[in-house]
N, CA, C and O atoms as a CHARMM CRD file, in Angstrom:
* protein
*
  236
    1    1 UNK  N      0.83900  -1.18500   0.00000 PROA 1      0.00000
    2    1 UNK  CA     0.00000   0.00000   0.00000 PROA 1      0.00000
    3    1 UNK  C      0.88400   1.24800   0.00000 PROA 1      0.00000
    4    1 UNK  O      1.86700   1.38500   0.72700 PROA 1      0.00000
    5    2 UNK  N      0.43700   2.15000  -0.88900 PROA 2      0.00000
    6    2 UNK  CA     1.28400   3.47100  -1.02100 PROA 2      0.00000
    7    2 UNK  C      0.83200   4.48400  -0.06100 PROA 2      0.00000
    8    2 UNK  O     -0.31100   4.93400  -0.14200 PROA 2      0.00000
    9    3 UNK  N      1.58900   4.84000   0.77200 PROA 3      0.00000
   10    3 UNK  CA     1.83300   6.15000   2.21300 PROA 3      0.00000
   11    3 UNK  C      0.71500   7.30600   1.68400 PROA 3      0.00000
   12    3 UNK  O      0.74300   7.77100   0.54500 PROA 3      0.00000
   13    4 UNK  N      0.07800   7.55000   2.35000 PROA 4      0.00000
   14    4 UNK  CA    -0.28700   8.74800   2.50600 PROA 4      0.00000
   15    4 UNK  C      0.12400   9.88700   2.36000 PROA 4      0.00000
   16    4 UNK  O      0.68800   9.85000   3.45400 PROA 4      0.00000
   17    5 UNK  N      0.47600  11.37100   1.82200 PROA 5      0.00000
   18    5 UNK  CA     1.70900  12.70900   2.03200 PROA 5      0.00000
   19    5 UNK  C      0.53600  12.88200   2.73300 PROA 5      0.00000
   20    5 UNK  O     -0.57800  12.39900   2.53100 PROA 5      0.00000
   21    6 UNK  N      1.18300  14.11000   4.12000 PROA 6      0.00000
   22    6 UNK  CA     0.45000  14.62100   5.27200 PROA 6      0.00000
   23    6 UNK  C      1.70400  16.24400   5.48400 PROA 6      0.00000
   24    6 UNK  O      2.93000  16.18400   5.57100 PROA 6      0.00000
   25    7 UNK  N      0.98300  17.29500   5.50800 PROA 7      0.00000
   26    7 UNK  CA     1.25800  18.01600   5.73100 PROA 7      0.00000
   27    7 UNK  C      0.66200  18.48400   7.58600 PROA 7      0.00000
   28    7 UNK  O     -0.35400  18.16400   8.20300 PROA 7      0.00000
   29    8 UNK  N      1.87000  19.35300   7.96900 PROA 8      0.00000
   30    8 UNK  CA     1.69400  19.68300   9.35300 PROA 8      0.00000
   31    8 UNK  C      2.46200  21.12100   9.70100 PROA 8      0.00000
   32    8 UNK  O      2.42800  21.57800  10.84400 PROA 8      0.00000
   33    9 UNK  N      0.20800  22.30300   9.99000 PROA 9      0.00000
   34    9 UNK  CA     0.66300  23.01200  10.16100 PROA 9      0.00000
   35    9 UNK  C      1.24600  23.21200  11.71700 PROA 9      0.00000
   36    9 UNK  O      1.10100  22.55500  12.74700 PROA 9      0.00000
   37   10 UNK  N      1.97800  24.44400  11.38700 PROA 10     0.00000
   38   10 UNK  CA     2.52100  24.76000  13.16100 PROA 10     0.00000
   39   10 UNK  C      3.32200  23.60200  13.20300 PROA 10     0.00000
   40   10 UNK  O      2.92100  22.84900  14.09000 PROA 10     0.00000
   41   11 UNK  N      4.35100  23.14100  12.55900 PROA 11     0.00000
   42   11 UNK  CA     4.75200  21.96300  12.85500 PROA 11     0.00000
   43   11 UNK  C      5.77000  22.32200  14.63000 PROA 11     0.00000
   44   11 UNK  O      5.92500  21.48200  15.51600 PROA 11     0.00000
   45   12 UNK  N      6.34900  23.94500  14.66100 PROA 12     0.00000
   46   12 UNK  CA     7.56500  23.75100  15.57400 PROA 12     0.00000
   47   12 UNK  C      6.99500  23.81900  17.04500 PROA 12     0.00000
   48   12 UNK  O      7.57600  23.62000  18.11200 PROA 12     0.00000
   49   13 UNK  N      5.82800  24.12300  16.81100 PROA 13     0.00000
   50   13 UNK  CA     4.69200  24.55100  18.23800 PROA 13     0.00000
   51   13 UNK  C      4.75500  23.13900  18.71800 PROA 13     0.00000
   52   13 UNK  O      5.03700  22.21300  17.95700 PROA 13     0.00000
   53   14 UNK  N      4.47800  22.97500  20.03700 PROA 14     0.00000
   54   14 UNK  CA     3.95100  21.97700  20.74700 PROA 14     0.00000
   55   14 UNK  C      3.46900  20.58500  20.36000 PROA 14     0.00000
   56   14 UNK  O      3.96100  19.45700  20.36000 PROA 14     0.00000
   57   15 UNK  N      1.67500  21.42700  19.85500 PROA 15     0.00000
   58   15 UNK  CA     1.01400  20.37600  18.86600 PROA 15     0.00000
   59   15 UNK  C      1.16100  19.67200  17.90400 PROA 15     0.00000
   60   15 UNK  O      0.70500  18.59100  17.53300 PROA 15     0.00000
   61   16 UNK  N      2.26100  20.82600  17.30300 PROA 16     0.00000
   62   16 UNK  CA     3.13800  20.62300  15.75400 PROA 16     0.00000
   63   16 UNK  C      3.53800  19.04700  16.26700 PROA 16     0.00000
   64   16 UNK  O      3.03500  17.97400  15.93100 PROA 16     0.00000
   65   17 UNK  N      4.56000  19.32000  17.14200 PROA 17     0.00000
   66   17 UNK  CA     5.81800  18.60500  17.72200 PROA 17     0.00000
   67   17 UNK  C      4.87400  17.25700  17.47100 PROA 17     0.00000
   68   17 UNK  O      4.97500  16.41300  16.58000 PROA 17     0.00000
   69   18 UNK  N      4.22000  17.32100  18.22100 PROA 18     0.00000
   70   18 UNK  CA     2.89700  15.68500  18.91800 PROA 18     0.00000
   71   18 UNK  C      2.92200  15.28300  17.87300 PROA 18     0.00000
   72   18 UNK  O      3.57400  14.24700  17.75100 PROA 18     0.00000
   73   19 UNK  N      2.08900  15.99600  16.27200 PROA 19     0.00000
   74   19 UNK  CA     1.95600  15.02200  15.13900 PROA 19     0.00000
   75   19 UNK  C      2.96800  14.79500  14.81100 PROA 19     0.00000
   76   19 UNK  O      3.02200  13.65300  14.35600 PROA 19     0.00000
   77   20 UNK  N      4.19100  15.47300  14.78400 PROA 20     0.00000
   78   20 UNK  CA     5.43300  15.02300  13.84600 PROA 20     0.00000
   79   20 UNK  C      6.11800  13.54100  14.65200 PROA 20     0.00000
   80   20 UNK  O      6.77600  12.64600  14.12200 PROA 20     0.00000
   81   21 UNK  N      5.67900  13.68200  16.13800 PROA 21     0.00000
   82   21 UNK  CA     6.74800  12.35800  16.97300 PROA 21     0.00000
   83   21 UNK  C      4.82400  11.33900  16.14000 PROA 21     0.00000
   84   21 UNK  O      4.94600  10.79800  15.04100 PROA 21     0.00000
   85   22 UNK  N      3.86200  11.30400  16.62300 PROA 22     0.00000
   86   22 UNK  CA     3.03400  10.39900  16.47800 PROA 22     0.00000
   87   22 UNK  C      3.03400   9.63200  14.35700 PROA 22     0.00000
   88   22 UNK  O      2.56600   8.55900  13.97500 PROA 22     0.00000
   89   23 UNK  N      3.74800  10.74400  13.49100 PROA 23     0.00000
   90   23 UNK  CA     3.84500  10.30300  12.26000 PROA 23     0.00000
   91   23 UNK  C      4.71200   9.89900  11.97600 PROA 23     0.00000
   92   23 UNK  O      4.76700   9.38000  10.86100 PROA 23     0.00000
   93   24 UNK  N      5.80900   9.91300  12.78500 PROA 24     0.00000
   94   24 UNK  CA     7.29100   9.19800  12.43500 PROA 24     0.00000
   95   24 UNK  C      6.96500   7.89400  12.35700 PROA 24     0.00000
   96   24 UNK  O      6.14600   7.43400  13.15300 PROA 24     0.00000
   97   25 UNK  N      7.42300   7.28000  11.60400 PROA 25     0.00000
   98   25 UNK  CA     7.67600   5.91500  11.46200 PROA 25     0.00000
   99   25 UNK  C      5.90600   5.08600  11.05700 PROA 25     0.00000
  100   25 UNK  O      5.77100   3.86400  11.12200 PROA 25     0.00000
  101   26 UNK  N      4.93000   5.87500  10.73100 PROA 26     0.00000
  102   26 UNK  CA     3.81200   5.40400  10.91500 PROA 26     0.00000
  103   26 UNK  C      3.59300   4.70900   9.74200 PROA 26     0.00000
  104   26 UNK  O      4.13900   5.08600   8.70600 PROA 26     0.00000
  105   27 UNK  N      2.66100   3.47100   9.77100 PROA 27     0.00000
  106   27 UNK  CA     2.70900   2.86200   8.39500 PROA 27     0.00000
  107   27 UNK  C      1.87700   3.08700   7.51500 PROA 27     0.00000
  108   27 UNK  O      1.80700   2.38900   6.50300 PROA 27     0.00000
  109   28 UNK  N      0.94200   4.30700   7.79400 PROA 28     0.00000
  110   28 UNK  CA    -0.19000   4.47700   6.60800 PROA 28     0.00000
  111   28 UNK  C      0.22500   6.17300   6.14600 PROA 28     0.00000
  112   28 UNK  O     -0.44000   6.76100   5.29400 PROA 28     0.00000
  113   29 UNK  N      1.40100   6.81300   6.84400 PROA 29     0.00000
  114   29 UNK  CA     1.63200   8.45400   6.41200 PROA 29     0.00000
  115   29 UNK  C      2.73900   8.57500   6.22600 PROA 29     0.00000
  116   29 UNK  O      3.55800   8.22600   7.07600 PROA 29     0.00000
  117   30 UNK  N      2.99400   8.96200   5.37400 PROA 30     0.00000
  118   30 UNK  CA     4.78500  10.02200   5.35100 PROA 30     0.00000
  119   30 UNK  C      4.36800  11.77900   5.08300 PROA 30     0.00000
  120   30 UNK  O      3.56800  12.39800   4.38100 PROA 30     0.00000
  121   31 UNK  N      5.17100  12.02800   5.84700 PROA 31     0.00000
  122   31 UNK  CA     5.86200  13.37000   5.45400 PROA 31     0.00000
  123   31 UNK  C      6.24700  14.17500   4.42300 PROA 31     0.00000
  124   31 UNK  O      7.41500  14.16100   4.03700 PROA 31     0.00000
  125   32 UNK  N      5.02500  15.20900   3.68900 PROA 32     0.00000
  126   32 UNK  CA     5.07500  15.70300   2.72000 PROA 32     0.00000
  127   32 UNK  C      5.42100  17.32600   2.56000 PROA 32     0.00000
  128   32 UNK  O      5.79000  18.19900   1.77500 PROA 32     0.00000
  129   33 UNK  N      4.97100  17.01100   4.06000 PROA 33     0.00000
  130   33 UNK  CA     5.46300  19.12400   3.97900 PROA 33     0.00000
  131   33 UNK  C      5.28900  19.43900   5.51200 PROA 33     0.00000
  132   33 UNK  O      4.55400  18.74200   6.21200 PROA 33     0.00000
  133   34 UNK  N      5.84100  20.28400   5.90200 PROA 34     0.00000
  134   34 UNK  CA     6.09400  20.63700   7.45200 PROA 34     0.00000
  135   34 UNK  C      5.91000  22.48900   7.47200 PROA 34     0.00000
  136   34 UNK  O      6.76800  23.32400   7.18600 PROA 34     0.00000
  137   35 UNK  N      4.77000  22.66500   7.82500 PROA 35     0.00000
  138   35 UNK  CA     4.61000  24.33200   7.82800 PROA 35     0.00000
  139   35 UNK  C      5.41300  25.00600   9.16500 PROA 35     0.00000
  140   35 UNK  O      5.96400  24.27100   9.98400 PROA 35     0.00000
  141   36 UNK  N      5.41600  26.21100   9.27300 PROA 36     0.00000
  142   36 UNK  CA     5.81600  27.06100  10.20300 PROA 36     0.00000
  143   36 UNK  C      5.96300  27.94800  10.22500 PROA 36     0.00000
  144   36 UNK  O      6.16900  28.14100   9.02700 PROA 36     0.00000
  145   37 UNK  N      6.08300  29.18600  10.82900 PROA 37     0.00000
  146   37 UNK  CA     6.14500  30.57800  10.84200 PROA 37     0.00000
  147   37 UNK  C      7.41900  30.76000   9.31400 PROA 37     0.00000
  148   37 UNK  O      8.00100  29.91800   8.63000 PROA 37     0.00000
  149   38 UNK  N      7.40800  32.38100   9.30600 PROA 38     0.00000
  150   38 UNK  CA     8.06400  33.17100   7.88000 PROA 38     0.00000
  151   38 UNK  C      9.78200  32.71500   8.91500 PROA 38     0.00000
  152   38 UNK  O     10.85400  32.50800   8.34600 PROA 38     0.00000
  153   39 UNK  N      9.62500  32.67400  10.12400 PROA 39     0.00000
  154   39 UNK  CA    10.82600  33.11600  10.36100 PROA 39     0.00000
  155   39 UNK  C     11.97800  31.57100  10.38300 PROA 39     0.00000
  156   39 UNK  O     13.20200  31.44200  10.37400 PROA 39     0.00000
  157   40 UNK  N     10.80700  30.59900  10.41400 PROA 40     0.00000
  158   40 UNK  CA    11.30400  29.38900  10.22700 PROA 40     0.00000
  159   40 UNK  C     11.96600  29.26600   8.62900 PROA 40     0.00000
  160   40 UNK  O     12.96100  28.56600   8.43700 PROA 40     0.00000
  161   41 UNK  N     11.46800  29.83400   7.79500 PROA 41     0.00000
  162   41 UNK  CA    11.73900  29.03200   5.99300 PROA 41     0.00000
  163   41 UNK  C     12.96000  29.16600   6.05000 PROA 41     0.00000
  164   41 UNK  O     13.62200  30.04000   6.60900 PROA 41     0.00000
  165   42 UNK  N     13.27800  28.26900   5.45000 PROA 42     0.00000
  166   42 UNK  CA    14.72700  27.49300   4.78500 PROA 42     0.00000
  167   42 UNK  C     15.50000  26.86700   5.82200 PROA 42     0.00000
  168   42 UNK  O     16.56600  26.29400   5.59800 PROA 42     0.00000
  169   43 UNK  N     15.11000  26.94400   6.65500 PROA 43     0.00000
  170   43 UNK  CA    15.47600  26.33800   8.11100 PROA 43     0.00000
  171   43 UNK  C     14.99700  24.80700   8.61900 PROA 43     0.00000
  172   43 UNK  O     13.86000  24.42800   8.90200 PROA 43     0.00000
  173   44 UNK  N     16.48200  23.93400   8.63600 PROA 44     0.00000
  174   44 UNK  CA    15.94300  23.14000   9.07500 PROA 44     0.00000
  175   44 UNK  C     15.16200  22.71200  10.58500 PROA 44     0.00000
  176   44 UNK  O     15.45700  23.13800  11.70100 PROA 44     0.00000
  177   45 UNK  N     14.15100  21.79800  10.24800 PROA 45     0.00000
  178   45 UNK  CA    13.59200  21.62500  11.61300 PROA 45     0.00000
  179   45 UNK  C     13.62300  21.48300  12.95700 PROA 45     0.00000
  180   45 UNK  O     12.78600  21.73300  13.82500 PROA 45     0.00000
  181   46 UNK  N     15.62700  20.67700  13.02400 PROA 46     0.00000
  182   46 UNK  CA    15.95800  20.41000  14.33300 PROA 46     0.00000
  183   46 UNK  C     16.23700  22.00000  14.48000 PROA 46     0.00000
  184   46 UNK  O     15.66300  22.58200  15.40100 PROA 46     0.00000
  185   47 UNK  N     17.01500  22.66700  13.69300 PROA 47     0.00000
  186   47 UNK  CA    17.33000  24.19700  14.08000 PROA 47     0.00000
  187   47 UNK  C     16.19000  24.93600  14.74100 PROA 47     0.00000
  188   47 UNK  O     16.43200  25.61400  15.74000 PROA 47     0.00000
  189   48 UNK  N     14.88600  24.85000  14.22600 PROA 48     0.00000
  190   48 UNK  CA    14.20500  25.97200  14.42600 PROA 48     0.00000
  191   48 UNK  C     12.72600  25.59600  15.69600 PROA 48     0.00000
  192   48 UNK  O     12.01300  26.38200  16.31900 PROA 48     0.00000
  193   49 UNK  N     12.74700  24.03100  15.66400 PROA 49     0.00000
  194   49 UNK  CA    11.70700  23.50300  16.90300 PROA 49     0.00000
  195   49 UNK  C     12.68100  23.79500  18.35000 PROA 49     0.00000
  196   49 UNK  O     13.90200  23.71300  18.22400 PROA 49     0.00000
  197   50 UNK  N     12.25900  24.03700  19.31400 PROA 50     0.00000
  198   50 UNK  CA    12.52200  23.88700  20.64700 PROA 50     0.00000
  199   50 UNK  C     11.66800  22.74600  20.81400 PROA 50     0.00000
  200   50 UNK  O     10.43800  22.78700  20.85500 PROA 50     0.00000
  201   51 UNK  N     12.34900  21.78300  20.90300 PROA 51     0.00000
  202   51 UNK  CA    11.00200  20.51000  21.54500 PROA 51     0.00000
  203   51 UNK  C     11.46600  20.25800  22.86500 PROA 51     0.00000
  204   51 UNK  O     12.45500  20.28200  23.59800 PROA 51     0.00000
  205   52 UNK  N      9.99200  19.95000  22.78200 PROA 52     0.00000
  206   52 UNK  CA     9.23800  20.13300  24.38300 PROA 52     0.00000
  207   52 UNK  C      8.57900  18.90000  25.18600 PROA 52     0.00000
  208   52 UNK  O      8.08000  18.57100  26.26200 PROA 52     0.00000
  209   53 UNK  N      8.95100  18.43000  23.82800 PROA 53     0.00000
  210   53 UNK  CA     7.97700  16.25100  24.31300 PROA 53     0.00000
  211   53 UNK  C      9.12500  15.79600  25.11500 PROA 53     0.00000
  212   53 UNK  O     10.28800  16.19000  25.02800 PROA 53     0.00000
  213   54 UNK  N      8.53300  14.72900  26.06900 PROA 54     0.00000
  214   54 UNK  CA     9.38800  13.80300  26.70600 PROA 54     0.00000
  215   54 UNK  C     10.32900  12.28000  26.16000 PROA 54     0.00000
  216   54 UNK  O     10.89300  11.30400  26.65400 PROA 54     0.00000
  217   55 UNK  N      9.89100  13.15900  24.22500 PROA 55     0.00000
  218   55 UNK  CA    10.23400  11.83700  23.43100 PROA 55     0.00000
  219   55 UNK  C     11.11700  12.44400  22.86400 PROA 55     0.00000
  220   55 UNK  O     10.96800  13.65100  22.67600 PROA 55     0.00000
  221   56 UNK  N     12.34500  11.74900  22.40700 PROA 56     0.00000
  222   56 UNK  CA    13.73000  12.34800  21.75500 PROA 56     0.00000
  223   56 UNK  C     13.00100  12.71500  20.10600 PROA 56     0.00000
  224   56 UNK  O     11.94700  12.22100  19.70500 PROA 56     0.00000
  225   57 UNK  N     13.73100  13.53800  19.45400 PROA 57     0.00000
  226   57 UNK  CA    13.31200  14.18400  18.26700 PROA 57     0.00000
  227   57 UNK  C     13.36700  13.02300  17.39600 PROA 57     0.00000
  228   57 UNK  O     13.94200  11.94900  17.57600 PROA 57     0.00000
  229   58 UNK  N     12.61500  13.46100  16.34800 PROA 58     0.00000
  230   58 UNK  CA    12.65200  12.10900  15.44300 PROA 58     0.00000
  231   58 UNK  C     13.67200  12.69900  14.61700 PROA 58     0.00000
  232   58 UNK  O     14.04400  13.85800  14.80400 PROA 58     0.00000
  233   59 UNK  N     14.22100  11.84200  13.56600 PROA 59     0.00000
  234   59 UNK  CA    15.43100  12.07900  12.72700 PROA 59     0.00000
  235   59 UNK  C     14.69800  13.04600  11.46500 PROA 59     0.00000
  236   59 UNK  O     15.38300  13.46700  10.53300 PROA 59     0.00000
């Protein structure tokens, strides 16, 4: 079966954070686009999230 693309706004916020650790590795979604503020673009994600979960960042 072919993945799902799933976009996620607010990805560096909190909530962001939750879907991005709960879609890692998931077997029906991948990762098609990751929104975030103007001040985030071109920036990668570990750079620009402060995470805040009790779960290590996903790769």
């Amino acid at each position: 079966m072919e993945k799902i693309k799933v976009g996620i706004l607010g990805a560096t916020g909190s909530v962001g954070q939750r879907f991005v650790q709960l879609l890692d590795g998931h077997p029906w979604f991948e990762f098609g686009a990751l929104f975030a503020s103007e001040r985030s673009a071109g920036k990668r994600y570990r750079e620009v999230a402060k995470w805040v979960l009790p779960f290590e960042m996903p790769e």
